[in-house]
C-alpha positions in Angstrom: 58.4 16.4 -16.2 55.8 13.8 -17.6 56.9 11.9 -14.7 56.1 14.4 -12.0 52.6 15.4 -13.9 51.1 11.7 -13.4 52.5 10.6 -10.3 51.2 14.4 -8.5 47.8 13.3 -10.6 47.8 10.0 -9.2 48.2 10.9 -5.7 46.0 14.0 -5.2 43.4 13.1 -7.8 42.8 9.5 -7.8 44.0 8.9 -3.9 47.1 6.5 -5.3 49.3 5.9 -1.5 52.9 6.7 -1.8 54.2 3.6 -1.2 51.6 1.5 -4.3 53.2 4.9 -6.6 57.0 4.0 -5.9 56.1 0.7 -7.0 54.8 1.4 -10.2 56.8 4.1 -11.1 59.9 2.1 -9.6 61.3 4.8 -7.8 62.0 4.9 -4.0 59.5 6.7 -1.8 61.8 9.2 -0.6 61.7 10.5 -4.2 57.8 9.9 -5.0 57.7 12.4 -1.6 60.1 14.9 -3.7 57.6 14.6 -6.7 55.0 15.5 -4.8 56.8 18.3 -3.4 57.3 19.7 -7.0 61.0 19.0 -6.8 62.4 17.9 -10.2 63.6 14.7 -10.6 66.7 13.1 -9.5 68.7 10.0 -10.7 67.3 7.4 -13.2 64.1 5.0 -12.3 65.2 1.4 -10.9 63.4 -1.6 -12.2 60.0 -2.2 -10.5 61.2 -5.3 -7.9 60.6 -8.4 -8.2 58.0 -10.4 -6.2 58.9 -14.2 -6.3 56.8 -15.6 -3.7 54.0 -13.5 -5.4 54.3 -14.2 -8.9 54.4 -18.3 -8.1 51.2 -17.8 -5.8 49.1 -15.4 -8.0 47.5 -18.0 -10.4 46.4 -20.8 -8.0 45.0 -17.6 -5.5 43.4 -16.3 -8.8 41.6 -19.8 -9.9 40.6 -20.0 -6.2 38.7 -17.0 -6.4 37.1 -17.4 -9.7 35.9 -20.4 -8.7 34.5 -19.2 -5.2 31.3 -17.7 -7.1 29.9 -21.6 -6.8 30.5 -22.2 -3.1 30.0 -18.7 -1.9 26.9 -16.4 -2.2 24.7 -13.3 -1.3 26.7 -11.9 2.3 29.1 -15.3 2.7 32.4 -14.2 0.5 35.9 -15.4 0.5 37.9 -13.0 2.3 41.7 -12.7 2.0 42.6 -14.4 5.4 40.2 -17.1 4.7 42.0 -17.6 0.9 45.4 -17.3 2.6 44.1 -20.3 5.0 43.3 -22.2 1.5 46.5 -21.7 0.3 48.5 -22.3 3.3 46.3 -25.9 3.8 47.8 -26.7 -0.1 51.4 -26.3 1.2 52.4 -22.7 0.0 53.9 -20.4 2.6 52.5 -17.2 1.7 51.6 -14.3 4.3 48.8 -12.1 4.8 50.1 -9.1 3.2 51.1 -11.0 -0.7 47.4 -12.6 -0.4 45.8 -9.0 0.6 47.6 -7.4 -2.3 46.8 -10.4 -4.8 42.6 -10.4 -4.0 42.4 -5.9 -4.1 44.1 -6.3 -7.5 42.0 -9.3 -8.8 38.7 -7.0 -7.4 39.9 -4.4 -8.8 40.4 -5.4 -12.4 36.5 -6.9 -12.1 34.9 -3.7 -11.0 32.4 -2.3 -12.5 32.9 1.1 -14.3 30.0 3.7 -14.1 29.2 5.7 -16.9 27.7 9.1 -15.9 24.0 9.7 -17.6 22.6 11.8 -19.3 18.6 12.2 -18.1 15.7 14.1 -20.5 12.8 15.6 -19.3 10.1 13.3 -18.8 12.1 10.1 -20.0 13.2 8.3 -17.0 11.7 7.7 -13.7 12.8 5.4 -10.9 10.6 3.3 -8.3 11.6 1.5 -5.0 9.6 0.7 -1.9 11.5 1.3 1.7 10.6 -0.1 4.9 9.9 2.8 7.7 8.5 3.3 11.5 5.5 5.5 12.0 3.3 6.4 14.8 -0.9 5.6 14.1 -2.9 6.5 16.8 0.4 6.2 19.3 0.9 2.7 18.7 4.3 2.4 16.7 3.4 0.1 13.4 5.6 -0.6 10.5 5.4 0.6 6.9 6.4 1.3 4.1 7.0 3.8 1.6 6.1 4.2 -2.1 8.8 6.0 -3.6 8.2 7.2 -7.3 11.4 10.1 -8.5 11.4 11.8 -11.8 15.4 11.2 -12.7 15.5 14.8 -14.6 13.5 17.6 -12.3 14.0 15.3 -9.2 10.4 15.6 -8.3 9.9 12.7 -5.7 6.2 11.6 -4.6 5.7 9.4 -1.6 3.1 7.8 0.4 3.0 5.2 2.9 1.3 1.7 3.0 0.8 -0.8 6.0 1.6 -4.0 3.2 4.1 -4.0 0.5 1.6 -6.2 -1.5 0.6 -5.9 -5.7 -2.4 -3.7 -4.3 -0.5 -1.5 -3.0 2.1 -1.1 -5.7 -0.1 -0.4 -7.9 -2.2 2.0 -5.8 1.1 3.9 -5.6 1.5 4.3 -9.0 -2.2 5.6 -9.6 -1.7 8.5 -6.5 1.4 9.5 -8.2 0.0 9.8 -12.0 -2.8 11.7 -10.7 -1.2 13.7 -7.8 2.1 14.9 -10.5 -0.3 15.2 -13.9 1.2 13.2 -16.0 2.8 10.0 -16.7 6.8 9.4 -17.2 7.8 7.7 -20.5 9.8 5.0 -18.6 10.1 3.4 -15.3 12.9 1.4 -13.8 12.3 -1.0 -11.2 13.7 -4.3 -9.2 12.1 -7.5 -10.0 9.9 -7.4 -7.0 7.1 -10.0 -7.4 4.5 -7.4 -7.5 6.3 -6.7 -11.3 7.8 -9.9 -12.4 6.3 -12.9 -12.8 9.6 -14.4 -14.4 12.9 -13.1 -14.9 14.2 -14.3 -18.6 17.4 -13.8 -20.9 18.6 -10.3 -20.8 16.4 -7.9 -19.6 13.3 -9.3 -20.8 10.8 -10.3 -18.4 7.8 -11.6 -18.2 5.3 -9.2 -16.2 2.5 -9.6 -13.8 -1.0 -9.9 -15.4 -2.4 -7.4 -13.3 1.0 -5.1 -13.5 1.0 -5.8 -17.3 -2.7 -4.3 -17.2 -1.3 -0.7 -15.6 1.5 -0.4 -18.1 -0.7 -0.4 -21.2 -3.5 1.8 -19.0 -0.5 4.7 -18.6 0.9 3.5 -21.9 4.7 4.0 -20.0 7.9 1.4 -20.3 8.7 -0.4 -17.7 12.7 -1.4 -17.4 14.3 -3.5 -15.1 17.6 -3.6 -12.9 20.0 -6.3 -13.2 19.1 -8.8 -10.3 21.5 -7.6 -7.3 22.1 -4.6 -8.7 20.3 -2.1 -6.9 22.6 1.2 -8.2 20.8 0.6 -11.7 18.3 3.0 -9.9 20.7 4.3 -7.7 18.4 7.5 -8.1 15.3 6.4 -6.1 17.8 4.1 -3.7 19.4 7.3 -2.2 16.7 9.6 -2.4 14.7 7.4 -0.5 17.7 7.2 2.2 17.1 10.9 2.4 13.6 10.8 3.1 13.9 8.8 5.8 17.1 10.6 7.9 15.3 14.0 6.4 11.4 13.6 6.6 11.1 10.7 9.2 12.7 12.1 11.9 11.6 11.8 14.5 9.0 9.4 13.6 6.5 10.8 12.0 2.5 10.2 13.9 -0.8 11.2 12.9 -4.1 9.5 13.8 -4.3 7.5 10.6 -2.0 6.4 7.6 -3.5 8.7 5.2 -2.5 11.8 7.5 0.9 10.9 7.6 1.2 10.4 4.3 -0.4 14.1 3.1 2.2 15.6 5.6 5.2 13.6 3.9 3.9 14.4 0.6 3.1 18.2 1.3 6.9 19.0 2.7 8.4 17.0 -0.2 5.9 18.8 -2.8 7.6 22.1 -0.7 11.3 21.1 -1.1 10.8 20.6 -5.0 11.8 23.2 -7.6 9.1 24.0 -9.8 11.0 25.3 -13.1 12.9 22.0 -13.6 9.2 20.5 -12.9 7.8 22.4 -15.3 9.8 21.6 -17.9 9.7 18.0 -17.5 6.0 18.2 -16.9 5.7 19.2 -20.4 7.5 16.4 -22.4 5.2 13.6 -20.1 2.8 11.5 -21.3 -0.7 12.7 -20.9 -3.3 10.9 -18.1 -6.1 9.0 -19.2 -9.6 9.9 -18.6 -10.3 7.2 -16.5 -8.2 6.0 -13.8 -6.4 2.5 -13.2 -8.3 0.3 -10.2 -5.8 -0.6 -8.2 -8.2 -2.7 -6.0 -7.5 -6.5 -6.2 -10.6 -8.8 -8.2 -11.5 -11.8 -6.3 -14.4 -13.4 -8.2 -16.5 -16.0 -7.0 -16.2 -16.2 -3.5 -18.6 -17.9 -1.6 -20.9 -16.2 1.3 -21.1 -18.8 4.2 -24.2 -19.1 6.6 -23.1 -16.3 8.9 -23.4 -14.1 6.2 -19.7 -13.5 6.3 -17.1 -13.4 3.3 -13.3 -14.3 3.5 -10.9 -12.3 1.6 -7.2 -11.4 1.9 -7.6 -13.2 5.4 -10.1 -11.3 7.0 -13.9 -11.9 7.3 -16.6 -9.3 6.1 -20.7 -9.1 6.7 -22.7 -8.6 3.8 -26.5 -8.7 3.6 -28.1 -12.1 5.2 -30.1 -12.4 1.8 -26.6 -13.2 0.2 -26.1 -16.2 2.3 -25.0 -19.2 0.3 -24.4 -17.2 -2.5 -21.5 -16.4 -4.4 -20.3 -12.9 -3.9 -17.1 -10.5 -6.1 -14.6 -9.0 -4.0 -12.7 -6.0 -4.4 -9.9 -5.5 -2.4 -8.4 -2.7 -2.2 -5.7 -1.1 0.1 -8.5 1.0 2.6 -11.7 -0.4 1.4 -12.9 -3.9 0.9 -16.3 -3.5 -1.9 -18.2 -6.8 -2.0 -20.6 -6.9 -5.2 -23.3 -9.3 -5.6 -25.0 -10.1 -9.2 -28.9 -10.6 -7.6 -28.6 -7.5 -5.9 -27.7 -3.7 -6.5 -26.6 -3.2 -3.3 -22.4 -2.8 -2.6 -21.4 -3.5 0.6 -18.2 -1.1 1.7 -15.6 -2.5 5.1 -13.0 -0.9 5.6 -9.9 -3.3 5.4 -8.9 -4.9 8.4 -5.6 -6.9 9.3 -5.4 -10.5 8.9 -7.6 -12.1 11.4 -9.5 -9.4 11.9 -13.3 -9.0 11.0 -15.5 -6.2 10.6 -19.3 -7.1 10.8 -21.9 -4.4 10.5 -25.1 -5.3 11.9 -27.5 -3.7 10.0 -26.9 -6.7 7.6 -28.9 -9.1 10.4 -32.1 -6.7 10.4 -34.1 -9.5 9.2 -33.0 -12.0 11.5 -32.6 -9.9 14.0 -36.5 -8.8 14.3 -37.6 -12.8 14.9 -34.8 -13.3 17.8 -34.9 -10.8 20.5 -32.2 -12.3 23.0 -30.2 -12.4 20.1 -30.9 -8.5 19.4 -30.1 -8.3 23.3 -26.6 -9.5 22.6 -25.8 -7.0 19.9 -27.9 -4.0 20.9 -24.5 -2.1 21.5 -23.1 -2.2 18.1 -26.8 -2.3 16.5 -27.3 1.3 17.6 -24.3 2.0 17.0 -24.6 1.5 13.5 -28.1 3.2 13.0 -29.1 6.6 13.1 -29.8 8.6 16.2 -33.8 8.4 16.8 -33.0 4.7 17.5 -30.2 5.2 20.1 -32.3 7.1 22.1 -35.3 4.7 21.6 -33.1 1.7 22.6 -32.1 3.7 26.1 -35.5 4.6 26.5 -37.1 1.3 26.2 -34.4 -0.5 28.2 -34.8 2.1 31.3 -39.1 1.5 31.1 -39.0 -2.4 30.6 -35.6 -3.8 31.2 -33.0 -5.5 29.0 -34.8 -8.3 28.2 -38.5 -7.0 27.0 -37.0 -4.0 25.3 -35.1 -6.2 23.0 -38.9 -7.5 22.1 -40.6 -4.3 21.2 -37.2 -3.2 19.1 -37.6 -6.3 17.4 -40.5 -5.0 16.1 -38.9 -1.8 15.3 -36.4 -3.4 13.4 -39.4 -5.6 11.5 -40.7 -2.2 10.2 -37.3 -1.2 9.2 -36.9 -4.5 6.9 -40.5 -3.7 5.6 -40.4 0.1 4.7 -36.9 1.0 5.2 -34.5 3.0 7.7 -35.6 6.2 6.9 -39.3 6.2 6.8 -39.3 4.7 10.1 -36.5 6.9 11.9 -39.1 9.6 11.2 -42.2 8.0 12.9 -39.7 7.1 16.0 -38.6 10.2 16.2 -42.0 11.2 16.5 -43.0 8.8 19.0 -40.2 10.0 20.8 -41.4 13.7 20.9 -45.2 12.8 21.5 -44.6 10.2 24.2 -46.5 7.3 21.7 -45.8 3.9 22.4 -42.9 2.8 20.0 -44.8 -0.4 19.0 -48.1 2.0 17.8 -45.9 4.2 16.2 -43.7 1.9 13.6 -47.1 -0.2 13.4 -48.0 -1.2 9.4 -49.9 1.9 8.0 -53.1 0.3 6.7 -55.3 2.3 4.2 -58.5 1.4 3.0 -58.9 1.4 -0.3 -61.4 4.0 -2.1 -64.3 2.3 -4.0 -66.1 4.3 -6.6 -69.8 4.1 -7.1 -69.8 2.7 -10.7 -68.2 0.2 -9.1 -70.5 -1.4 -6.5 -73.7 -3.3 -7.4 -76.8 -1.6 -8.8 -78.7 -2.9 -5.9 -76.0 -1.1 -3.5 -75.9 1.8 -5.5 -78.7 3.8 -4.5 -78.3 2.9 -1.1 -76.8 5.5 1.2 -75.7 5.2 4.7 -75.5 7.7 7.3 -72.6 7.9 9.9 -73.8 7.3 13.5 -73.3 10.4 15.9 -73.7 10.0 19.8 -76.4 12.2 19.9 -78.4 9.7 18.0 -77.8 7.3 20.4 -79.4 9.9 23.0 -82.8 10.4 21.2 -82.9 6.2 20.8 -82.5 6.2 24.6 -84.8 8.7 25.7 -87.5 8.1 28.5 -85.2 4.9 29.4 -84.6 4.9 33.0 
């Protein structure tokens, strides 16, 4: 009855064929099929058959594939008609079906065994990145998405990136901390570059200085999966599957990156239970008061006589004063911030692909106001860039002079601009504007005369006092003149 119990067990539980049972078991299949019919058994067991031709092939096919790990790597494997080839070209006669049989068992034994885990609320939480499609401003780009799950609640958080850079790892991790409100007590990653500076013995490794940096800000653990391994975080690796055939389909469009993203993150937010949350949220790690900067710190990068900076492969403007100089970068994933030490200004791009510039002309005021055709050329994205009174100062001048002389009287605009600031003088155009005053009176240098005190002049001047002339006066001087 034993008998019946584990070959009934073997076949409907474990999936064990009929014919691989009668083998083991040593009985004929006819009778296996009576087992599994719950038919008691009949006659005694024969011995399990011999297998000659297998026995005397097994240990070379065996040393053949123990040794193929050093001539065989990554998607290249040895495959059981290619090892019955090998043996076949060493003189033994051996067919397909012994050398299939020989290889599932050697797999077999060498397969790994997963144990089933145990997870704690707020211990564990797994990260991965995953390439996707999306739709900005209907042109189809790439991206990809961060991917952070909490392994006990199964709260996911998402968002999408247009680089899989360090910048934007780490961004990832700073929108999740602050979007879930709290920090996991361990993380479990691959050793993607952004992480790992060097994988050593075991599962020590040797982080990323700037990686290093946001594990001690969030004070978490960050663990590591066995190199090829990816189902050491099987977790995040399906999850994020899901996302993609569940959330992502069709592909998902918006007019920028960010809205995308807040749409993704809002249904999956929606989709989460909020007891199991709950519960984990209150064994996590509480957030620091200030939060990591993700952004990138490029020091000492030089200004060149355009006035332009280069960083992460893209060129910037900054002021023209800065030329020459050396300027600190910040890049981030949206916003490039360029800081110089002789000046309180910041000067904020947003980040452009590489290649790409982004030059705002308000930087070139000062040049700009000595070189008029220059002006000409760049008038567009000038006024662009400045407020309204100047738009409409710019059309206005160009439909009373022309082109070419109204870049001349904006120069001088743009001189009073330098000299008292944007502001000030968007007021007087505007009111040059309203009044019908010519634009070069108008934004003209304000000069007041200074008030002089009488203890201050001479004592000869002092007692001296002069009268304003009148017209009238000029009347009685002229009368009886013909």
């Amino acid at each position: 009855m034993e008998e019946i119990y584990v070959v009934r067990r073997r076949h409907f539980v474990d999936g064990v064929p009929i014919r691989r049972l009668a083998r083991e078991f040593g009985r004929s299949r006819k009778a296996i099929r009576r087992y599994l019919r719950g038919a008691e058994p009949v006659g005694k067991p024969r011995g399990v058959p011999g297998a000659p031709v297998r026995d005397a092939v097994r240990p070379h096919a065996e040393a053949i594939l123990k040794d193929s790990k050093r001539w065989t790597g990554g998607k290249q494997r040895l495959t059981a008609a290619r090892l019955r080839e090998l043996l076949r070209g060493e003189g033994l006669d051996v067919g397909y079906t012994v050398v299939k049989e020989i290889v599932r068992e050697w797999r077999r034994q060498r397969q790994e065994v997963f144990v089933p885990l145990v997870y704690k609320p707020g211990e564990l939480g797994e990260v991965d990145f995953f390439e996707v499609l999306v739709d900005i401003a209907g042109e189809r780009r790439k991206a990809y998405m961060f991917l952070l799950r909490l392994m006990h609640s199964g709260r996911d958080f998402a968002w999408l990136y247009l680089r899989q850079d360090q910048t934007c790892f780490l961004d990832g991790h700073v929108r999740a901390f602050a979007h879930l409100g709290a920090i996991v007590h361990r993380l479990v990653y691959d050793n993607l570059k952004a992480a790992v500076r060097k994988i050593l013995v075991g599962s020590e490794r040797e982080l990323a200085p700037r990686f290093l940096a946001l594990a001690n800000h969030y004070a978490f653990e960050a663990c590591f999966a066995r190199p090829g391994e990816g189902h050491d975080k099987g977790g995040v690796e399906s999850r994020g599957k899901a996302i993609r055939w569940q959330h992502l389909v069709p592909i998902p469009s918006g007019p920028d990156l960010a809205t995308i993203s807040a749409a993704l993150l809002a249904r999956l937010d929606a989709q989460a239970s909020a007891e199991p949350f709950a519960t984990e949220h209150a064994a996590m790690l509480p957030l620091p008061e200030i939060a990591f900067r993700s952004a990138r710190c490029l020091p000492g990068v030089g200004v060149s006589r355009r006035s332009l900076v280069k960083a992460e492969g893209a060129s910037y403007s900054v002021w023209s004063t800065w030329a020459g100089a050396d300027v600190t970068v910040y890049a981030g994933v949206d916003e490039i911030t360029i800081v110089s030490t002789s000046d309180e200004r910041v000067v904020v791009h947003p980040r452009q692909r590489f290649g790409g510039r982004s030059v705002d002309y308000r930087h070139y005021l000062r040049e700009l106001a000595h070189k008029p055709q220059a002006l000409r050329q760049v008038a567009d994205e000038l006024i662009a860039a400045l407020d309204e009174p100047f738009a409409a100062a710019w059309l206005l001048l160009v439909d009373q002079h022309g082109p070419k002389q109204a870049a001349r009287v904006f120069a001088q605009v743009l001189r009073a601009i330098v000299e008292r600031g944007e502001r000030e003088v968007a007021d007087d155009v505007a009111a040059a504007l309203a009044t019908g005053e010519p634009l070069q009176l108008a934004v003209r240098a304000r000069v007041v005369a200074p008030e002089l005190a009488v203890e201050h002049l001479p004592a000869h001047l002092a007692a001296i006092e002069v009268f304003a002339g009148a017209a009238s006066d000029y009347d009685a001087l002229l009368g009886g003149v013909q």
